[in-house]
Backbone as XML, in Angstrom:
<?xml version="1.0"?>
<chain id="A" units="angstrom">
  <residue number="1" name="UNK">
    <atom name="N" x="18.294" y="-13.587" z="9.983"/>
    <atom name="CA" x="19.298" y="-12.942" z="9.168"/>
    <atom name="C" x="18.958" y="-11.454" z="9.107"/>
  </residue>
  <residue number="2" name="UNK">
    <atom name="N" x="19.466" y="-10.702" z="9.235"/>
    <atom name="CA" x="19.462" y="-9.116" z="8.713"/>
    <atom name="C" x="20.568" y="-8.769" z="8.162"/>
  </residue>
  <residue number="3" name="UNK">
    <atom name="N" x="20.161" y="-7.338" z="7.268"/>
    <atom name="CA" x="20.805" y="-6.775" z="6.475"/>
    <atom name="C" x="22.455" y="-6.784" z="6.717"/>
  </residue>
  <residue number="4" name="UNK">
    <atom name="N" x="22.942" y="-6.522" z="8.178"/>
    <atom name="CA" x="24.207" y="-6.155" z="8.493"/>
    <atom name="C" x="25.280" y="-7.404" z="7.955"/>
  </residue>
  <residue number="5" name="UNK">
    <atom name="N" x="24.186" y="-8.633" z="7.576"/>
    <atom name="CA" x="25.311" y="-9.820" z="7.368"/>
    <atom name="C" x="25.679" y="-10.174" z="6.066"/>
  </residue>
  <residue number="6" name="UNK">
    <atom name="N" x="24.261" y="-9.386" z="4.943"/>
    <atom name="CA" x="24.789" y="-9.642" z="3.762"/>
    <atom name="C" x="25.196" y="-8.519" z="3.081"/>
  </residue>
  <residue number="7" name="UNK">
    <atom name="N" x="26.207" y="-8.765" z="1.496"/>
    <atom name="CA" x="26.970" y="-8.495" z="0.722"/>
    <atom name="C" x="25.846" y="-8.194" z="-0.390"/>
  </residue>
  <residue number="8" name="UNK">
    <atom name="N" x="25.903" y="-6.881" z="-1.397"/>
    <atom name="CA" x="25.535" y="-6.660" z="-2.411"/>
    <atom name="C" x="26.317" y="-7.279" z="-3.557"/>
  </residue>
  <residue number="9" name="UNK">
    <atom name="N" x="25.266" y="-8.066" z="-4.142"/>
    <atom name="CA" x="25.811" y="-8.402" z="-5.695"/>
    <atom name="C" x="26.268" y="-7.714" z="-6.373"/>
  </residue>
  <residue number="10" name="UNK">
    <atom name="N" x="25.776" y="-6.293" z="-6.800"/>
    <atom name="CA" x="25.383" y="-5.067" z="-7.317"/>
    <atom name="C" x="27.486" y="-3.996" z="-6.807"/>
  </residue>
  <residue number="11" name="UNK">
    <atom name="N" x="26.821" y="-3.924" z="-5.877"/>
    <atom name="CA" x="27.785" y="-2.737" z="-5.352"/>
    <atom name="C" x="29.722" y="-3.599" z="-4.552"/>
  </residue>
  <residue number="12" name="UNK">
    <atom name="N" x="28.849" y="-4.607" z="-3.888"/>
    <atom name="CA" x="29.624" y="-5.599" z="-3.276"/>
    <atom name="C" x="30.333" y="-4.934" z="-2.288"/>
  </residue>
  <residue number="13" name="UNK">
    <atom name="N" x="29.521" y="-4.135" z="-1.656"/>
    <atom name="CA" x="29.459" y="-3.772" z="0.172"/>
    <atom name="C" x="28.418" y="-3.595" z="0.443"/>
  </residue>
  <residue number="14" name="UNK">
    <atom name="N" x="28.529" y="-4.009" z="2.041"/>
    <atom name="CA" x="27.444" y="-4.342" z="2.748"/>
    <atom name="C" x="26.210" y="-3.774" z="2.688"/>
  </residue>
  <residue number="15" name="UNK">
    <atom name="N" x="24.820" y="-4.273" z="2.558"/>
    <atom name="CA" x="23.541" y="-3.779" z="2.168"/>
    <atom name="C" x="23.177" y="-2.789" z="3.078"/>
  </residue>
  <residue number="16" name="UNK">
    <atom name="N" x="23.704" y="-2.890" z="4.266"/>
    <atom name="CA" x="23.356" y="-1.918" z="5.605"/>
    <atom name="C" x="24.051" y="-0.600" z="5.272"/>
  </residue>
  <residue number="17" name="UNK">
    <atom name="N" x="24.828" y="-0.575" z="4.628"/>
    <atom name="CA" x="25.492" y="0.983" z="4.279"/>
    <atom name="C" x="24.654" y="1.555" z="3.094"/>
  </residue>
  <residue number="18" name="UNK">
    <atom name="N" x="23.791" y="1.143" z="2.394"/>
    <atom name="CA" x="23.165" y="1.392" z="1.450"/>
    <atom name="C" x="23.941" y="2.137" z="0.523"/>
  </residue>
  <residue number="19" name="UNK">
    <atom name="N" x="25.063" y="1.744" z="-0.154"/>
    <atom name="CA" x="25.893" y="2.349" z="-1.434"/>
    <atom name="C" x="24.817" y="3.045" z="-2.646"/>
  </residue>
  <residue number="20" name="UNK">
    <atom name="N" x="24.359" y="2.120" z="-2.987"/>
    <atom name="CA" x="23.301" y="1.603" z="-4.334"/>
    <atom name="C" x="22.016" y="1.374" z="-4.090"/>
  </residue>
  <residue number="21" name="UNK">
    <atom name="N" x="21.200" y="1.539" z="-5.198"/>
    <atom name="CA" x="19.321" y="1.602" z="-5.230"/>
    <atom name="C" x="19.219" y="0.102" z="-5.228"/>
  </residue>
  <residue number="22" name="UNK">
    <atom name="N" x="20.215" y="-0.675" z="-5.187"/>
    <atom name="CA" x="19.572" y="-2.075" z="-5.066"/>
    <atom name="C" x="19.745" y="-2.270" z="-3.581"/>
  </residue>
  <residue number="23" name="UNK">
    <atom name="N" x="21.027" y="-2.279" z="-2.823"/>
    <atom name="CA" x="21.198" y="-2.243" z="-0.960"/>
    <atom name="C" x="19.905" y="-1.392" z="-0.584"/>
  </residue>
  <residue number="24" name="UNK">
    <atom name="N" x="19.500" y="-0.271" z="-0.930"/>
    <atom name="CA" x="18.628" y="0.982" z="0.091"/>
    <atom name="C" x="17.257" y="0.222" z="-0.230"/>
  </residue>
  <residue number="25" name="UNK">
    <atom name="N" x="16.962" y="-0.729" z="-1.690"/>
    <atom name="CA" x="15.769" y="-1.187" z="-1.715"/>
    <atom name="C" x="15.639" y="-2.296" z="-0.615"/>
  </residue>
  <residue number="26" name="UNK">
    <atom name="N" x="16.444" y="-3.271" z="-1.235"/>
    <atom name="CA" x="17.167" y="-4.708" z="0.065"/>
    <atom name="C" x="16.427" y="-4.115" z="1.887"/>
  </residue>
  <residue number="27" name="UNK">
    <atom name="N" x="17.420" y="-2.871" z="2.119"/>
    <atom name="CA" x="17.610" y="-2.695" z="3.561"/>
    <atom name="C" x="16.186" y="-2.278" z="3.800"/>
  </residue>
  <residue number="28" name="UNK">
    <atom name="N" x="15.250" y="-1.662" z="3.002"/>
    <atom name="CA" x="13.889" y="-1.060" z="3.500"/>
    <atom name="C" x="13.239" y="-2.435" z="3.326"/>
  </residue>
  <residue number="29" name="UNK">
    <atom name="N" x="13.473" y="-3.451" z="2.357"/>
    <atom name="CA" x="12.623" y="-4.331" z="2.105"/>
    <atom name="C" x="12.209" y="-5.358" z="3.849"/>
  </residue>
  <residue number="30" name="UNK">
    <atom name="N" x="13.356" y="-5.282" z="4.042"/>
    <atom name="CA" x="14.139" y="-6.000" z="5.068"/>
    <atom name="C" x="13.610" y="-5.375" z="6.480"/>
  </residue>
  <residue number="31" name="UNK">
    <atom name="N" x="13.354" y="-4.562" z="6.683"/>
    <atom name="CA" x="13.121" y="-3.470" z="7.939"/>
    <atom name="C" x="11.663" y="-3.871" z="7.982"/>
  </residue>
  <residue number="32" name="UNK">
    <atom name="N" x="10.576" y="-3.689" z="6.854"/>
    <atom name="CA" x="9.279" y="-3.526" z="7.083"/>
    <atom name="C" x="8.603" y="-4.831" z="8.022"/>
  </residue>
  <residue number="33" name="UNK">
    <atom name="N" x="7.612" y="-4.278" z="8.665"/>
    <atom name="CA" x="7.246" y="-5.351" z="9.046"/>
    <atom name="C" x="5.620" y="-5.338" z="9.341"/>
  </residue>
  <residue number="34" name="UNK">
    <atom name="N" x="4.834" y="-6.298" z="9.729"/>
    <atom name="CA" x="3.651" y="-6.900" z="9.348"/>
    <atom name="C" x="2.837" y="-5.605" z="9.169"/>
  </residue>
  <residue number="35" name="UNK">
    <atom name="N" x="1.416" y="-6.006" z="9.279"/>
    <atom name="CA" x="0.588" y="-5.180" z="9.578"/>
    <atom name="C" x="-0.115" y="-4.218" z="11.123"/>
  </residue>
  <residue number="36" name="UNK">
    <atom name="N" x="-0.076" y="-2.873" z="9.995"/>
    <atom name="CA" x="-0.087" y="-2.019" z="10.838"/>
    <atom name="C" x="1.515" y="-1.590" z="12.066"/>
  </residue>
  <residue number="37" name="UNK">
    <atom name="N" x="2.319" y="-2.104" z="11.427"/>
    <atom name="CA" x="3.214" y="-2.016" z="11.873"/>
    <atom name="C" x="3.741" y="-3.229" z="13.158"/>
  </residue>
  <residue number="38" name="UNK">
    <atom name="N" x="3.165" y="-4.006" z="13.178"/>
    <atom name="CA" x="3.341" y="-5.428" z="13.893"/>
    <atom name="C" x="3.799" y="-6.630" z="13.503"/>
  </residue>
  <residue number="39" name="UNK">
    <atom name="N" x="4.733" y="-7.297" z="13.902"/>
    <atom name="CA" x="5.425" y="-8.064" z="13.739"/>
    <atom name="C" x="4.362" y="-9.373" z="13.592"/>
  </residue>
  <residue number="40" name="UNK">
    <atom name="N" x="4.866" y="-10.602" z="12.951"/>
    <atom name="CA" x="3.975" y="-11.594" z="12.329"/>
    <atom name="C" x="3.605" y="-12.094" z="13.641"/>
  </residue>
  <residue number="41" name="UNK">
    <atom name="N" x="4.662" y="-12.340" z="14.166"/>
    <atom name="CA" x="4.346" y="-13.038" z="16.342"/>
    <atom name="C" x="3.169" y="-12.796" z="16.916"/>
  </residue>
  <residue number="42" name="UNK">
    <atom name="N" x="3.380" y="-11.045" z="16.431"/>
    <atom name="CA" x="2.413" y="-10.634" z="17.430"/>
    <atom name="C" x="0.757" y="-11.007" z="16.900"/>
  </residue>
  <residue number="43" name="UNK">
    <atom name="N" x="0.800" y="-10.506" z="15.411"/>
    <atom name="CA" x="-0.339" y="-11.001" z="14.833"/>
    <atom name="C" x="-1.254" y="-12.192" z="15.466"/>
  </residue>
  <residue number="44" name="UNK">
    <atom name="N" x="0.304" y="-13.253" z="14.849"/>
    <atom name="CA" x="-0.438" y="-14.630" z="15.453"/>
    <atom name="C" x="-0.688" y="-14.851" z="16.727"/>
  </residue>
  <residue number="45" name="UNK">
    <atom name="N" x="0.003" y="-14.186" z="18.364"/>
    <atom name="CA" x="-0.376" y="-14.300" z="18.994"/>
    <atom name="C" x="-1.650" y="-13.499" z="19.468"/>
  </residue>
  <residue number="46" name="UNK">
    <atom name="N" x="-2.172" y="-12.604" z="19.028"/>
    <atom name="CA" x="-3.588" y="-11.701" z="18.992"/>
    <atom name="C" x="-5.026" y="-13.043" z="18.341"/>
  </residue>
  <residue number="47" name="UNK">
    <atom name="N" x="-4.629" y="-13.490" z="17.363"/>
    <atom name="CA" x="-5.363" y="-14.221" z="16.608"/>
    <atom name="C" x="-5.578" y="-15.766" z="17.563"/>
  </residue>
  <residue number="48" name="UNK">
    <atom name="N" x="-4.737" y="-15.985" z="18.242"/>
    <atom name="CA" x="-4.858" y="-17.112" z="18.955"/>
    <atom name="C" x="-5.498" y="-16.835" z="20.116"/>
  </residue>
  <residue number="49" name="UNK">
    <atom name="N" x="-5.524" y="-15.415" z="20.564"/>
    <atom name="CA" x="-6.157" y="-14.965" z="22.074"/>
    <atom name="C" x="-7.351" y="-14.858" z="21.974"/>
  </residue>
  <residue number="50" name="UNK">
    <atom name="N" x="-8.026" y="-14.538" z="20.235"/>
    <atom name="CA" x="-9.212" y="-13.724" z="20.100"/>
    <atom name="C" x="-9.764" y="-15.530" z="19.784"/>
  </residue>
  <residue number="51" name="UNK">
    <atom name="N" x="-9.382" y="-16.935" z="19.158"/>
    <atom name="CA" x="-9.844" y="-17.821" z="19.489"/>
    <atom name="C" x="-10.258" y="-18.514" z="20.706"/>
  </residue>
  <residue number="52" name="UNK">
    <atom name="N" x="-9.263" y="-18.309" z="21.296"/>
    <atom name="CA" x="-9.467" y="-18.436" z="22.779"/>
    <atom name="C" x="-10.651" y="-17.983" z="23.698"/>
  </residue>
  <residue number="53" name="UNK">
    <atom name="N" x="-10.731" y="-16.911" z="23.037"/>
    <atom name="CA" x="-11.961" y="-15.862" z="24.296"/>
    <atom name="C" x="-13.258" y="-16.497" z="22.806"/>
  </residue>
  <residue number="54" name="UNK">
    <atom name="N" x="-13.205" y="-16.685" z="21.759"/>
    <atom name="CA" x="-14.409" y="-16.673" z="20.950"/>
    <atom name="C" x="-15.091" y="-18.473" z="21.200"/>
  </residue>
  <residue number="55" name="UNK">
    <atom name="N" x="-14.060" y="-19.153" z="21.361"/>
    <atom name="CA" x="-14.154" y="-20.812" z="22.210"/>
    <atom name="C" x="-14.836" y="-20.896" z="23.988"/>
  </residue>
  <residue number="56" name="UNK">
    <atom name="N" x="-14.342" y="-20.408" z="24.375"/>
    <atom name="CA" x="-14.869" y="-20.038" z="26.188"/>
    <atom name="C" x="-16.142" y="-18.860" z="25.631"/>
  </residue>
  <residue number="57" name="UNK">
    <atom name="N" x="-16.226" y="-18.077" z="24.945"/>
    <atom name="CA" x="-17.697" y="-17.758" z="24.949"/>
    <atom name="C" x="-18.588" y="-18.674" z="24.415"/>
  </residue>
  <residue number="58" name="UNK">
    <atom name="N" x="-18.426" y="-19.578" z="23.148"/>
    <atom name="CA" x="-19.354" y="-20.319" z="22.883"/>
    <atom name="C" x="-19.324" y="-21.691" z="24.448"/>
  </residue>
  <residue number="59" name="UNK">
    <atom name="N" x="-18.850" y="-21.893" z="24.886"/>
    <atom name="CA" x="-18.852" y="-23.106" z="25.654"/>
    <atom name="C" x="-19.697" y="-21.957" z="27.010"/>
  </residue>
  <residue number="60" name="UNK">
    <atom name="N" x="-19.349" y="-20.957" z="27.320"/>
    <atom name="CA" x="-20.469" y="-20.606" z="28.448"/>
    <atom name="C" x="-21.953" y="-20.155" z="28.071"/>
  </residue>
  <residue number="61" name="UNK">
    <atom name="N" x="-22.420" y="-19.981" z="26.423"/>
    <atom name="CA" x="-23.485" y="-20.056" z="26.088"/>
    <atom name="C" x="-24.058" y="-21.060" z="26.119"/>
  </residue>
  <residue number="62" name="UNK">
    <atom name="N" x="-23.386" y="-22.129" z="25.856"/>
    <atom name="CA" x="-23.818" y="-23.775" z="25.394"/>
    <atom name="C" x="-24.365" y="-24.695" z="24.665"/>
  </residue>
  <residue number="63" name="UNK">
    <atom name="N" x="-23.768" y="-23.667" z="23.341"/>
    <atom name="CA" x="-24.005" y="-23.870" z="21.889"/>
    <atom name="C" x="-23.140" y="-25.237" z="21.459"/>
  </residue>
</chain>
């Protein structure tokens, strides 16, 4: 879903035009994204790579 599809309670036009301090809060709320500026995907796919390589290092030590 993004902003362009919903309706302000408040103003009652679209949140993407930002009329009102409740749409401009909505539309920034809506925009931000994970950390450091990375999307949750990417996160989780970083976090699954760094298991990956931390699994194949313990198995070529032979712990």
């Amino acid at each position: 879903m993004s902003c362009e599809d919903l309706v302000c309670a408040r103003c009652a036009h679209p949140v993407i035009e930002g009329r009102c301090a409740l749409c401009r809060a909505n539309r920034e709320r809506m925009h931000q994204h994970g950390f450091g500026g990375l999307s949750p995907a990417v996160i989780v796919l970083v976090l699954l790579v760094l298991l990956f390589f931390a699994l194949a290092a313990r198995h070529l030590v032979g712990a």
